[in-house]
Structure formats: C-alpha cells, structure tokens
C-alpha positions in Angstrom: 0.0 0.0 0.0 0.9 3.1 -1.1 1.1 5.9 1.7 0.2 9.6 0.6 -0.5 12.9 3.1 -3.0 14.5 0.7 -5.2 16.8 2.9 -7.5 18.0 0.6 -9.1 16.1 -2.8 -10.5 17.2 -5.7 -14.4 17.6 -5.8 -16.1 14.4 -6.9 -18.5 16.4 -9.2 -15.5 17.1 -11.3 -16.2 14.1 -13.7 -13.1 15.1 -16.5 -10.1 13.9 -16.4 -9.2 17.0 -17.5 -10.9 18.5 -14.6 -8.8 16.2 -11.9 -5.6 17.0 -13.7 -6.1 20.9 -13.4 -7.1 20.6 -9.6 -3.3 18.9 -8.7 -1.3 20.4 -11.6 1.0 22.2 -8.8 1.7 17.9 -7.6 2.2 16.9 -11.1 4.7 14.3 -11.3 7.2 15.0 -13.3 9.9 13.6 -11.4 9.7 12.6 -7.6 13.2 12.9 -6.1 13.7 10.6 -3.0 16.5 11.5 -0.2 18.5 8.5 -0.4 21.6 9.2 -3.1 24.2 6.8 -1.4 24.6 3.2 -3.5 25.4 0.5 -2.0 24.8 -3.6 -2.3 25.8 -5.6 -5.8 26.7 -4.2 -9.7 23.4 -3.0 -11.1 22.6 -4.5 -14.4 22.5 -3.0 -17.7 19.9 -0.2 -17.1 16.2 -0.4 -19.4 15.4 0.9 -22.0 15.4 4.8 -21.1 12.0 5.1 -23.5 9.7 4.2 -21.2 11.4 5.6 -17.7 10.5 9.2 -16.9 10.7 9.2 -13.2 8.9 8.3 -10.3 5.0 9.2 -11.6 2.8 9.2 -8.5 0.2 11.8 -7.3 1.6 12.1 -3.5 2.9 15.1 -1.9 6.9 15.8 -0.8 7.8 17.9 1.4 11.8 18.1 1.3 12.2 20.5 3.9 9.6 18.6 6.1 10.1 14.9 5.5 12.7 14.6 7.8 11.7 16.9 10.4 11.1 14.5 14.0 9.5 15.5 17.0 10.7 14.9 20.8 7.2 14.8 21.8 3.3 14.0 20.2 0.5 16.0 20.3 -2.6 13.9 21.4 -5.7 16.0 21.1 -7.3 14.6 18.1 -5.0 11.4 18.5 -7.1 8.1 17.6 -7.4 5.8 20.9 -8.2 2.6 19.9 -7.2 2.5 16.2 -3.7 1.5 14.9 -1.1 3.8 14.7 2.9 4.1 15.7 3.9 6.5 18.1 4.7 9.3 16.0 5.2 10.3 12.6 3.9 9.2 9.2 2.4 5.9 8.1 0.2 4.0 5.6 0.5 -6.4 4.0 -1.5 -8.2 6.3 -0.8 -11.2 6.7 -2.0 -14.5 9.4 1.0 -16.8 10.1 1.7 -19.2 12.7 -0.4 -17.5 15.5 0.4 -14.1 14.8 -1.4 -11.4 12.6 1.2 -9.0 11.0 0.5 -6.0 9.5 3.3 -4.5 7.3 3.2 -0.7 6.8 4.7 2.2 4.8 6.2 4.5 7.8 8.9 7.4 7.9 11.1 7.6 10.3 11.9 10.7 10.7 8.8 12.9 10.5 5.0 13.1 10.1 4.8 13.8 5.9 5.6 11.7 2.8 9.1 10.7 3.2 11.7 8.1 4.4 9.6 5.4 3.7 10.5 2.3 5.4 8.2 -1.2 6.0 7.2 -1.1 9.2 6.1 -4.3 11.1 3.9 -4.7 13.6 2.7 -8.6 15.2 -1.0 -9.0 17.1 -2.7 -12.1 18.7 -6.2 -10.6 18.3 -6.3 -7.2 15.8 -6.9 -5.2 19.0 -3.5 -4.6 20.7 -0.1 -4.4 18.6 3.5 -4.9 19.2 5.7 -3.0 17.1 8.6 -4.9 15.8 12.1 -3.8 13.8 11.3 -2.7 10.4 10.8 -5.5 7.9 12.8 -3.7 4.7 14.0 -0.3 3.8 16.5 0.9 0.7 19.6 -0.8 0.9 20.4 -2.4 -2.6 20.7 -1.6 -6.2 17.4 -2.4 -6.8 15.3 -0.4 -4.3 17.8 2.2 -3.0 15.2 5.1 -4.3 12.7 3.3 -2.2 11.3 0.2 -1.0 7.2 1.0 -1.7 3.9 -1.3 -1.5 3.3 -4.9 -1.8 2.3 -7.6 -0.4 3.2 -11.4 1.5 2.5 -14.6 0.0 2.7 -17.6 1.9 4.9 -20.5 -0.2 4.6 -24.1 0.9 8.1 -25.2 1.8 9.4 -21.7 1.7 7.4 -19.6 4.3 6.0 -15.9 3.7 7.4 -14.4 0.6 7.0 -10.3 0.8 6.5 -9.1 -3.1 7.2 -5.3 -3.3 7.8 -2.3 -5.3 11.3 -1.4 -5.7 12.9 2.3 -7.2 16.4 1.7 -8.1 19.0 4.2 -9.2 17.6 5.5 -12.5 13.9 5.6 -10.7 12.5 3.0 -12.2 9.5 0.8 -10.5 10.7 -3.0 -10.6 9.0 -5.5 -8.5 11.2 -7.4 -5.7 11.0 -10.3 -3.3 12.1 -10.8 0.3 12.0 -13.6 2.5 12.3 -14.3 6.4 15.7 -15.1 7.7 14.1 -18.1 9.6 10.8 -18.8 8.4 9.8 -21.2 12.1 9.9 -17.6 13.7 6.6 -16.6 14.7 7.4 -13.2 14.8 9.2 -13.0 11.4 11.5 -10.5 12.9 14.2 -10.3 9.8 14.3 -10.3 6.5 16.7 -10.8 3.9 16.7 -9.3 0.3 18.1 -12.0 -1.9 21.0 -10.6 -4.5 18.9 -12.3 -7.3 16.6 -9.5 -7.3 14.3 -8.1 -9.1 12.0 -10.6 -10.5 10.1 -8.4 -12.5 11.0 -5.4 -14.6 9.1 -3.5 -17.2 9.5 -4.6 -20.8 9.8 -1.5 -23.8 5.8 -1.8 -23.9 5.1 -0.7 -20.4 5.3 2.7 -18.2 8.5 2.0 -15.8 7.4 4.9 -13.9 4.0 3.7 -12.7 4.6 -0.3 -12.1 3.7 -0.9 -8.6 2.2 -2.8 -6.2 2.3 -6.3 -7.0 -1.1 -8.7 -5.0 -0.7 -11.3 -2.9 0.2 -14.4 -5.0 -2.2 -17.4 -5.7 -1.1 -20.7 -6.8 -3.4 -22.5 -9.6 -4.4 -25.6 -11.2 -2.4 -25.8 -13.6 0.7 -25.2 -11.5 1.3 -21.9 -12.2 1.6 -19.4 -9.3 -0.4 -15.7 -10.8 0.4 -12.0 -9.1 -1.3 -8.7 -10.3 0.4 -5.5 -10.6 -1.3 -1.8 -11.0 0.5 0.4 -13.9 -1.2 2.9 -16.5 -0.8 3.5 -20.1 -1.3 7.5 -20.6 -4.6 7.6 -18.9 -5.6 3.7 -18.8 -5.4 2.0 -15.9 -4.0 -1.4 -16.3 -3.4 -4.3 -14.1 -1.1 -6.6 -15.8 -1.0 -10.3 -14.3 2.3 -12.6 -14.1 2.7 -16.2 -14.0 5.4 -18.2 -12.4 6.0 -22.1 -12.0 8.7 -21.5 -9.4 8.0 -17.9 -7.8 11.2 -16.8 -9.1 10.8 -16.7 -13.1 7.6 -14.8 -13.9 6.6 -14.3 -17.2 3.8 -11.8 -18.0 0.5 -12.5 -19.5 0.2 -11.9 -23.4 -3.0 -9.7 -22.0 -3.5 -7.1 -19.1 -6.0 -8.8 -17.0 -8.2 -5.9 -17.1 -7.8 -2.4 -17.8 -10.3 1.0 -18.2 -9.7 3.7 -20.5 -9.5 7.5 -18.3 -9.0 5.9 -14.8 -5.3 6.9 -14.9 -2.6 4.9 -12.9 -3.9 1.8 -10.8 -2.4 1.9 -7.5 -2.6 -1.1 -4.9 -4.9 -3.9 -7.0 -6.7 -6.5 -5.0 -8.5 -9.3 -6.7 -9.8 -11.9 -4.7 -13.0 -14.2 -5.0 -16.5 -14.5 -2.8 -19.3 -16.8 -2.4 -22.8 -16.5 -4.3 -23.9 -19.1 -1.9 -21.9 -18.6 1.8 -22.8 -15.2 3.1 -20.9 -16.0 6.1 -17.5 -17.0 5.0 -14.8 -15.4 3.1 -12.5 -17.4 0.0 -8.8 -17.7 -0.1 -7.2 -16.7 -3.0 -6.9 -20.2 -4.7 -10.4 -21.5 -3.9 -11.7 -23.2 -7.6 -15.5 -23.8 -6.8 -18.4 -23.2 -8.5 -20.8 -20.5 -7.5 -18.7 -17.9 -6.9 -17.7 -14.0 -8.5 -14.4 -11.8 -8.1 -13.6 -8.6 -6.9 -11.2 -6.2 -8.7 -10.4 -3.3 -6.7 -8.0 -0.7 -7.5 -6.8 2.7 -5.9 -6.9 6.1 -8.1 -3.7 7.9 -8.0 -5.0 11.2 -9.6 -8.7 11.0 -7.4 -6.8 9.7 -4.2 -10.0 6.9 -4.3 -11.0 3.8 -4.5 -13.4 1.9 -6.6 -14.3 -1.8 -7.2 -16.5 -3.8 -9.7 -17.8 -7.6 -9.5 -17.5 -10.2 -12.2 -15.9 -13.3 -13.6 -12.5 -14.2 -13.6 -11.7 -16.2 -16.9 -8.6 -18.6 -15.9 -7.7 -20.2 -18.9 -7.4 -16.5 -20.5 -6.3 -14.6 -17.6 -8.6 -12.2 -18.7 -11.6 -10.5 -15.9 -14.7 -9.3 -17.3 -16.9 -7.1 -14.7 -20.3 -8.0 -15.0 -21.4 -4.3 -15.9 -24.2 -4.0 -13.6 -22.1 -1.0 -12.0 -19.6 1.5 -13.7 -16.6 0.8 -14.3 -14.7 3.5 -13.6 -14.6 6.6 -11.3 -18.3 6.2 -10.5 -18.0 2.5 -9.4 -18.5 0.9 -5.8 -16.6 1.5 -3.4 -15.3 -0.4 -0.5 -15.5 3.0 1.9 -16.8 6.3 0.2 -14.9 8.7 2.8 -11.4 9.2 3.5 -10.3 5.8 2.7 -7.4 4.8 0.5 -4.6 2.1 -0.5 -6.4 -0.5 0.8 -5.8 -4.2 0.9 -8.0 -7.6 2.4 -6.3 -10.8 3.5 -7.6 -14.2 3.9 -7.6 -15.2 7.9 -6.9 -18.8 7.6 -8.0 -18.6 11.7 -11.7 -18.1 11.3 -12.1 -18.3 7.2 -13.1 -14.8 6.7 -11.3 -12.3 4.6 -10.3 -8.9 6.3 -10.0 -5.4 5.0 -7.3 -3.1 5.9 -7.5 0.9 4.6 -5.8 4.2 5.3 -7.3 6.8 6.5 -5.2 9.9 6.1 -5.0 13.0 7.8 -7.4 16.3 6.6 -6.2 18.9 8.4 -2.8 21.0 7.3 0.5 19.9 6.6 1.6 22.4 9.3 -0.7 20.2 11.8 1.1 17.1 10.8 3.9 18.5 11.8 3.1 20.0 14.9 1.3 17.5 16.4 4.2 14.7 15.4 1.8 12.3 13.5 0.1 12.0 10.4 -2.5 9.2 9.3 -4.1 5.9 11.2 -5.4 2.5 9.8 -9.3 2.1 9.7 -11.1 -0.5 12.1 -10.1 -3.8 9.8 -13.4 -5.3 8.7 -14.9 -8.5 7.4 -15.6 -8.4 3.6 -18.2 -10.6 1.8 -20.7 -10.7 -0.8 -24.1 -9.1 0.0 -26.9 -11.4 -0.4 -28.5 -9.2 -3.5 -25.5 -10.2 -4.8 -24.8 -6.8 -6.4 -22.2 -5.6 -4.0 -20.4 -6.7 -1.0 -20.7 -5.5 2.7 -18.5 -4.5 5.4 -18.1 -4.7 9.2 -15.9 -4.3 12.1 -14.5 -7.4 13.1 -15.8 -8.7 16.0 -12.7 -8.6 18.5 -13.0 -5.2 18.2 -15.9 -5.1 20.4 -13.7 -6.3 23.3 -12.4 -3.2 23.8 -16.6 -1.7 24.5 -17.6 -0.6 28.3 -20.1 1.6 29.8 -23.6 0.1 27.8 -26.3 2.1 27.5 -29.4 1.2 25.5 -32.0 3.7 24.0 -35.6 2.1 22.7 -39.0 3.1 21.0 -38.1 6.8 20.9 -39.8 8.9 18.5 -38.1 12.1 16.9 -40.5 14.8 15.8 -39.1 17.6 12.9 -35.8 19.5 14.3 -35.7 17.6 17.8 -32.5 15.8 18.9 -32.1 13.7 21.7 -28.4 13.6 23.1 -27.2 10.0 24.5 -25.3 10.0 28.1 -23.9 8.0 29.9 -20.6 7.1 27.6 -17.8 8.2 26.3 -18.6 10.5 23.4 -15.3 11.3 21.6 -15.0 7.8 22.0 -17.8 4.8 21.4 -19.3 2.3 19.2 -23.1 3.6 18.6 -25.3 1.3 16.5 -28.8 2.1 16.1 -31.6 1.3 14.0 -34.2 3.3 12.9 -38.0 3.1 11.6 -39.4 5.7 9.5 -42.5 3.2 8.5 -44.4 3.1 5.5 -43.7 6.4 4.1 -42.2 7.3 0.8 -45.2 8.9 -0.5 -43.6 12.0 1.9 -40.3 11.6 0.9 -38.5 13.9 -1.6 -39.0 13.0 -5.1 -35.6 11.9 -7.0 -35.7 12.5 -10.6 -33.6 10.3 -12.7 -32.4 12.9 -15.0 -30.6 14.4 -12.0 -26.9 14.4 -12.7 -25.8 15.2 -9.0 -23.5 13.1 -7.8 -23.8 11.6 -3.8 -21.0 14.0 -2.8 -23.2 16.9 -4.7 -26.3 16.0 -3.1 -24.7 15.5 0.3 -23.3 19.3 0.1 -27.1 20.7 -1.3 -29.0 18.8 1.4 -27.1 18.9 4.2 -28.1 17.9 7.7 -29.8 21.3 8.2 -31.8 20.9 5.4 -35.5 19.8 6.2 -36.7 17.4 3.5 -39.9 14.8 3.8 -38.2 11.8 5.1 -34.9 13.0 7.0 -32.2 14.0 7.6 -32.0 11.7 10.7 -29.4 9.9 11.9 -26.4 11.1 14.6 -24.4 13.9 15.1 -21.0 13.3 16.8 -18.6 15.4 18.3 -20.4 18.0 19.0 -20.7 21.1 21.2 -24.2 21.9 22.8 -25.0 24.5 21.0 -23.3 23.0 17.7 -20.7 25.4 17.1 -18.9 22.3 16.0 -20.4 18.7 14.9 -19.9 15.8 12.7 -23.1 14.8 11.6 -23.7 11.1 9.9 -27.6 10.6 8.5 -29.5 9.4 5.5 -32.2 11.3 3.0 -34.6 9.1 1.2 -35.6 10.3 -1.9 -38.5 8.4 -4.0 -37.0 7.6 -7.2 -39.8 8.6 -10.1 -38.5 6.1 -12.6 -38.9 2.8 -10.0 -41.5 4.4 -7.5 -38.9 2.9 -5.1 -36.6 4.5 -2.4 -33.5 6.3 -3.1 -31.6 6.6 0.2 -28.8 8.8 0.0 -26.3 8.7 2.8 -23.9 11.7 4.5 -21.1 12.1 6.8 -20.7 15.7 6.4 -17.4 17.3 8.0 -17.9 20.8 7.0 -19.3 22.4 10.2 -17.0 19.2 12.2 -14.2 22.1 13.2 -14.1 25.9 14.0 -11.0 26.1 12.8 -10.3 29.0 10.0 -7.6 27.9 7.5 -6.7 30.9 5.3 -3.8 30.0 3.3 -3.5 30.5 -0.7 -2.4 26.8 -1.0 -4.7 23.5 -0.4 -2.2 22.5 1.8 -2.9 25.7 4.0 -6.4 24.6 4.4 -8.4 22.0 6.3 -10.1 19.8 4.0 -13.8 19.2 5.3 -15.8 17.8 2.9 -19.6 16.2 2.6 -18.7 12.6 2.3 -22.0 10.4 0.4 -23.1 7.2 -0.9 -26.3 5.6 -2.2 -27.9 2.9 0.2 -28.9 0.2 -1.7 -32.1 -0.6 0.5 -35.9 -1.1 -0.2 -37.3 -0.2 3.2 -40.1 -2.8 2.6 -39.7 -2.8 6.5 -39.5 0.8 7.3 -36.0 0.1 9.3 -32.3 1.4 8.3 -29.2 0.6 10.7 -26.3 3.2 11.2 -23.1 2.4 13.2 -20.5 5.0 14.5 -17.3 4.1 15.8 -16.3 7.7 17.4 -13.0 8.1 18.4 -11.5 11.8 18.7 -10.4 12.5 14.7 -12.1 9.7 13.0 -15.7 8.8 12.5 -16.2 5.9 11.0 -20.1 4.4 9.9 -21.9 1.8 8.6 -25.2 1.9 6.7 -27.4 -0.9 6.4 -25.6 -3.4 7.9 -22.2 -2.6 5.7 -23.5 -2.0 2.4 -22.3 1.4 2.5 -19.7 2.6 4.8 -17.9 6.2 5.2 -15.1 7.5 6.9 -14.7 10.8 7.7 -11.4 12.5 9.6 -12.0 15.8 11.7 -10.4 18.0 13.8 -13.3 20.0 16.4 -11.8 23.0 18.7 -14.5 22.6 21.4 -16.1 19.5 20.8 -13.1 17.2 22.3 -12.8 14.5 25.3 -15.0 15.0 27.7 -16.4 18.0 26.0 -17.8 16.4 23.1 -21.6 15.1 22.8 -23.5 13.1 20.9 -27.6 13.0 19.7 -29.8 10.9 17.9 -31.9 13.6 15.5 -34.4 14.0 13.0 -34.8 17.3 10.6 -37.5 15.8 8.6 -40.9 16.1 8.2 -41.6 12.6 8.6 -41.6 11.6 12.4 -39.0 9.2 12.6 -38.9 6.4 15.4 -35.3 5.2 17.3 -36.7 1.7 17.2 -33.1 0.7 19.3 -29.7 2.1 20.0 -26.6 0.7 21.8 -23.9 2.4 22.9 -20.6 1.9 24.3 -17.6 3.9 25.4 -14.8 2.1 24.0 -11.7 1.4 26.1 -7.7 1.9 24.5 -5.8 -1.1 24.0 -4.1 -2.4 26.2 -1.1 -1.8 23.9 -0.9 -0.2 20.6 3.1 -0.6 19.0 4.4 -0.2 22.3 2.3 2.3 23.9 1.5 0.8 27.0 -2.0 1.5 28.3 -3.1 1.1 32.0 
C-alpha cells in the first residue's frame, strides 16, 4: 500500500479527467526525487530501455524541507485511541501466520509527511492490541535504494512468507522485488533478507517504468502456475497486468493485461480476490476453484486519491476478468469506503475463514498540523468483507474482536423524533464509542423527496445541497457526533430518502458531512494551508419494505467511521473539532425531517484503549 499525506481532494462532481488534472497540476509528477543518493549492495545490471522511464510518476505530496523533520514529543488532542497507529510520525500487508497477525506498513522515520519510507512491522494475537517490531525492509540495494514502496506477502509451501514489493532503483525505475524471512519457524518473522537475485520483474519496452507498482498477494493454480497482479497505467488507462510463475522466481507476463479501463489513470494497490454467491458467512482464499462464486477487482486512483471496485468473472484459462457491468466501471463504481479511505488491501484469515479489510485513513487537516502534532495518518477498524446477499455488492463490518475493547452500555428504545428535535445520548464516552442504532421511518415514501432520474448530481453533490440542516420529507435523521451543545462544531452522519420517479422505489442517500466538524479557520493561498472538510456520500442500496435502516458509529477523537445498512455502505470521515473534544464532546440521535422518525433501538458503548498499541502501553 501506497502511503500519501494528501489533505484536501478534488471535488467528486468534477467528472473530466481534465478536470482532476487541473485541480493537482502544482503535484504533477514529473519527477519525484527521493532522499537516499548513497549506492550501495551488488553491480546493477544493464539499465532499461530509457523510452519508457520518466521518473517516479505518483500523485503524493513531498515535502523536502519537512520529511525529515522529527518530534521529541506528540500531540494527542485529536490522536485516535483505539485505532492503529505508531507512536509518531507518518504511516500508511497483512498477513496471518503461525499464530500471529502482521501488518506491514509504509512509515517514515523521521517525521509526520511523505518521506523516508521504510516497512514497518507490527505482530498482534487478536487485531486489538499491537506490538511494534524492527522494520521489515528499507532501501539498501541496487534495486530499491530510491525506495522500498507497496506490496504484499505470500505464503509459499516449503518456503514460508514471501514479501512481493515495489522497488525504485537508481535510474527511478519501478521494478518489482521479493524478500524472504531469515528463519521462516519464527513466529514473529523478525528479519528479512533481500536476496541478490533480485528483481523478478522489470518492465519490458511496452510498459510505463514509472508507474509499475504494487504487485497482489500471489495465488497458486491448477495448472501449477503461481499468478500476481500488478497496478500500472498507459497515458490515462489503468491497467493491471497479471504474471505467471511455476517457481515464484521466473515470472513471465501475461500476453493480455487482465483488465484495464480507459481515463481511470494509474492503478495503484490492485486487489483481486474471489467471494461466495452461496456462503454469506464466510470469506475465500485466493486459490479456492469452486463453482458459484464471482471476483472482486479493486484498485486505488492515483489522480482522485479513491477507490473503486467492480464484481464479475475471472476467466482462468485466459487470464482475462470481465466485470459483470451492472455498476460502472470507472470513477463512478462501488466502493469499499466512500470517505477518507485509500490504498487498501484484504487478507484471507486462515483462523476463522473470513477475509479482512485493511485501509488508510489519512489526515485532513494541514500539513503544518502534521507536523506539529508529530503524527500523520491511522489505519481504519479492519473489517470483514463478503458478498451481499443481493449479490450486487459486498458488505462490510468491524470485526468482532473489536468489540472487546466496548464498556459503559447504555441502550435507548421506542423513541420517536419529531421535525428539528434531537435527543443527546449519556452515559458514555462520546469522543469515544461504538453507537449502532436502528431506525423506523414506517411506510412512508409517498412523503419523501421526489428523486428524478435525470438528475446528474453526484452523492458527494447531493450531500453538500442537502445537508443535515436541510428539512426534506423523510430526514435528515441519523447522529451527530462530536459536538458542542449549541453546535458550534459537529460531525453529523444521516440518510435522506428520496422516492426515485422512474422505480416508485426509495433512493436513500447517505452523509457524513465534515464541514461544520471544526471551527477552525484555514486561510492559506495553497490547499495544503487549508483544512479539507468535505460532505462525504453514498447511495444505500435498500428497499425499506420494513421501514428500518441501521447506522453504526465508531467515534473516536479525529475519525468517525459508519456503517449503513448493515455494511452496504460505509464512510469515513477524519476531523479536527476546537471545542467539541474528550470530555467535551456530545452526541444525539436527530431528525430534521418532516416525517416523524422512530429510534426503534440504540446501543452504545464507550470504547476502552488497548491495552497496547506498537508499544504504547495503556493502563
């Protein structure tokens, strides 16, 4: 996974490519130059074809004068409490082996922006609490001395975990690399060796050898082949090309990318993994051959800084994946988390068959604040991943150990919530809880906002028209977190349902909306001056036969993160409040639309730290 500080995005109502490359023209990649300029390790071969190598292309920021910059001590007002980060500074594959989970990472260490990039390790028994361990790999050889970027670990019968990873060696060129663990019966995998037989693959004269990254976790086949995808671009077409191997050490590439889209731009961190049209409860390993089943191809958008993903049927004897086309294909596709959420990546937990989602969440405020408070970015809640049972998308949710860490219950039931009323819930932790509630707006979509089809607004559009302010037939309702009493400052999460005029069915439109989250007044000329608070949105795909929706918060100081309808669309937002902090934030249930809305049930908890997170203790 490939870290970036980016704290503010484009709009997602610009729909142009065009559009997206004028918004980050002063980031334009020309060339990325990295720190490192000392060579050391064996003879680097002949170099490639120069044709094709025009520098490091990526869309992050660098901050030369800033990269480098380390802080004695750590800031920890809007510091996460129970989600996973280092100590301090800057960070961005999972993996399940021998009793341990281990989550690699892209850190620097030596300050709280893009820079320095190392792979951090860190080892866990239950997802919850972390022990940080020496880092896994950093530049040290010919062929990654410019950087040692994303990738991921394979696990090799008779060999152990295999790490696959992006290297930049001396003439910036993205070639793909393999490590392995000094002794594999280590449960802890503590070191790591870089063979000298590196790299084992390079881009040929067809490809872009400056955007060739992040190769997938590996999958071994039926016909004794072992496949890997890796994210590149061709001008603006994404491409994931795929690579076969009999051996894991000679790969030869497939005569055909395994997909690509035309105007999606580079393809950053590819995940493609199958799920089950028939077991909603259980995830697939990477390998798994049955019947009855669909993939996944996911992929991260350098120039948009999201994600999107499409379902459909991975053709084996071709290599080739066709999406089934009942959702776009491009910048207007599903996504996993329709917030701030990037460079994400699922692994298959062998310990309770389920696969598991990891994403970044990175920070919004300035790059200034990075600095000053010594830390920059956090990992999101990991979360189970499987197919809903429309089988049109999949779903998401925290996984379950998470809710170890919940104290302080309190329950709220059959409370009704006339137009503009709020009810705050006591009792917990605000700045810092697990809320999940469901609520019942009955059989009423004759009241609800018509939706008309010819409408080009995009979620994020609609979200910023309608806010939670905005009285409409049938909401907004829903919660509104971190807030002050008289909301000065809150962070309200809710859903608008719409009637859609073309289906006479409900079109539920759901918000996390961080623009009145933070009193704080950013003034600078540059984005990177400013506070990025935008109206994060996503559709709900729900019918409300019942009259019932579900929201889920998990709160905690600078990082909201919710789940509508059970999963099927999740947001996370990142915020920064003045007042509303610790023991001075609060948190409602409210309604601002006509249509009385009841709070059928909610739960609450106050969520306790870790007892250790990377060597943080906690008492």
């Amino acid at each position: 996974m490939i870290l970036t500080l980016n704290p503010t995005n484009p709009s997602e109502s610009d729909t142009t490519l065009g559009d997206i490359l004028e918004w980050i023209k002063p980031v334009r990649p020309t060339k990325i130059k990295l720190e490192n300029s000392s060579f050391h390790g064996t003879t680097s071969p002949a170099p490639l074809c120069s044709n094709n190598i025009k520098g490091v292309e990526a869309f992050h920021h660098v901050y030369e004068n800033f990269q480098s910059q380390s802080v004695q001590s750590v800031n920890h007002l809007h510091r996460s409490a129970f989600h996973f980060q280092p100590p301090k500074h800057w960070i961005n594959g999972p993996l399940y082996y021998k009793g341990f989970y281990h989550l690699f990472y892209q850190y620097n260490t030596k300050g709280a922006v893009w820079g320095n990039i190392v792979w951090a390790h860190s080892v866990s028994k239950d997802l919850v609490n972390w022990q940080a361990l020496e880092h896994a790999l950093y530049p040290s050889k010919w062929f990654d001395i410019k950087g040692t970027w994303s990738g991921s670990v394979t696990i090799v019968p008779g060999k152990g975990p295999v790490i696959l990873y992006t290297g930049i060696n001396q003439n910036e060129t993205q070639i793909q690399n393999y490590a392995i663990p000094s002794d594999p019966s280590d449960p802890y995998l503590r070191k790591w060796i870089k063979p000298d037989d590196n790299p084992l693959l390079m881009p040929d004269y067809t490809m872009n050898g400056s955007a060739f990254r992040d190769p997938t976790t590996a999958w071994f086949s039926q016909d004794g082949h072992w496949r890997t995808v890796v994210g590149s671009r061709r001008k603006h077409r994404g491409i994931a090309y795929m690579y076969r191997s009999r051996d894991f050490k000679h790969w030869v590439k497939a005569k055909h990318p395994v997909h690509s889209k035309d105007s999606t731009g580079m393809w950053e961190c590819p995940d493609f993994f199958p799920v089950s049209t028939t077991d909603f409860q259980n995830g697939l390993d990477l390998d798994y051959t049955g019947t009855n089943t669909k993939h996944v191809l996911k992929v991260s958008l350098d120039m948009t800084r999201f994600e999107y993903y499409t379902l459909g049927k991975y053709d084996r004897k071709n290599d080739r994946y066709v999406p089934n086309g009942d959702t776009p294909d491009g910048w207007d596709g599903l996504r996993f988390d329709y917030g701030n959420f990037y460079a994400s990546k699922t692994f298959f937990d062998y310990k309770k068959n389920r696969r598991i989602l990891w994403g970044w969440a990175n920070e919004s405020d300035t790059v200034q604040d990075d600095i000053s408070k010594g830390w920059a970015g956090l990992q999101v809640i990991p979360r189970t991943v499987l197919l809903d049972t429309n089988k049109k998308q999949l779903v998401f949710w925290p996984i379950e150990e998470i809710e170890s860490l919940r104290t302080n219950y309190i329950r709220m039931n059959n409370k009704n919530i006339k137009m503009g009323q709020r009810l705050e819930v006591t009792g917990i932790t605000p700045a810092q809880a697990d809320v999940e509630v469901t609520f019942n707006i009955g059989q009423c979509l004759e009241k609800a906002e018509e939706f008309d089809p010819s409408y080009t607004f995009k979620p994020f559009d609609l979200c910023k028209m309608k806010g939670s302010n905005v009285t409409g037939g049938v909401g907004p309702f829903g919660l509104i977190t971190l807030a002050t009493p008289d909301l000065e400052e809150y962070t309200p999460v809710f859903f608008r349902v719409f009637k859609d005029t073309s289906t006479d069915k409900p079109k539920v439109l759901m918000c996390s909306d961080a623009r009145p989250s933070s009193l704080k007044q950013d003034r600078g000329p540059l984005a990177k001056d400013r506070m990025y608070k935008p109206s994060f949105a996503g559709f709900v795909d729900v019918d409300l036969s019942d009259g019932r929706i579900s929201l889920r918060s998990l709160i905690d100081h600078s990082v909201v993160e919710s789940f509508g309808a059970l999963g099927k669309t999740v947001i996370t937002s990142r915020v920064y409040p003045v007042k509303a902090v610790k023991e001075n934030a609060h948190l409602y249930v409210f309604n601002n639309g006509r249509q009385t809305v009841n709070v059928e049930s909610l739960d609450a908890w106050s969520m306790e730290k870790p007892l250790q997170m990377n060597n943080e203790l906690f008492n």
